[in-house]
Residue, then its C-alpha position, 0 to 999 in steps of 0.5 A: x105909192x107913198x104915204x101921205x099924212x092929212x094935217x088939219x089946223x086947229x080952228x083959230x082966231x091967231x093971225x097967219x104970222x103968228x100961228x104955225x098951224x094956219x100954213x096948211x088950208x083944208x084937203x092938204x096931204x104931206x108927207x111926213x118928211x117934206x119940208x115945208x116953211x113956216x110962212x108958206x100958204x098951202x092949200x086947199x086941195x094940194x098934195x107934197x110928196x116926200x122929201x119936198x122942199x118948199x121955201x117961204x112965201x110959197x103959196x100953193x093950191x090945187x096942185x101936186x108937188x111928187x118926191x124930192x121937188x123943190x119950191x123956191x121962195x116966193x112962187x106961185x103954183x096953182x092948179x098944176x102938177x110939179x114933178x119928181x126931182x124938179x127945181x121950181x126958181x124964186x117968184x115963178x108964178x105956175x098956173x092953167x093946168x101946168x105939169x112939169x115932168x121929172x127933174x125939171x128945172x125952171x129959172x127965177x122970175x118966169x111965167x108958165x101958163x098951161x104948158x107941158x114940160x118933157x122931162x129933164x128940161x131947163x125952162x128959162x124963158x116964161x111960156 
């Protein structure tokens, strides 16, 4: 499997804008070569695997993100599983015990709500 790395913020009375820190929530795991904004909000109980890329205004929780996915800004994944090399569009809301296989890519501005998505798909209308 991979390494993860546990990253923990220090108990603070600092806003979310002016504390780096308070991006991740307790029972984050990232890995050490993920990219993750400053102004994204991940956790609690979330996993990024390496190379992720997760823009700003993310919020992410109770979900896995594997190797090399992108998040765009703005979306919103909740109790779903991205997969490897996927492409996740600007202000798509997951949810429902979602899973998106390897290298799928979903377009800006959908919705998808407990569904299964086979790998090497294109989602563009919301499901």
């Amino acid at each position: 499997f991979f390494f993860l790395m546990i990253r923990r913020p220090p108990r603070s009375t600092q806003s979310r804008s002016s504390a780096a820190s308070d991006v991740y929530k307790r029972q984050v795991l990232i890995d050490p070569s993920a990219q993750v904004h400053k102004d994204a909000l991940i956790g609690p109980d979330v996993t990024i695997g390496p190379g992720v890329v997760i823009e700003e205004g993310v919020r992410i929780k109770h979900a896995c993100v594997l190797k090399e996915a992108t998040i765009k800004a703005n979306t919103w994944i909740c109790d779903s599983i991205i997969g490897w090399q996927s492409k996740i569009g600007r202000w798509v809301r997951i949810e429902g015990i979602t899973v998106c296989a390897q290298d799928v890519s979903v377009k800006d501005e959908l919705f998808l709500n407990g569904c299964s998505v086979l790998p090497h798909k294109v989602v563009s209308a919301s499901i």
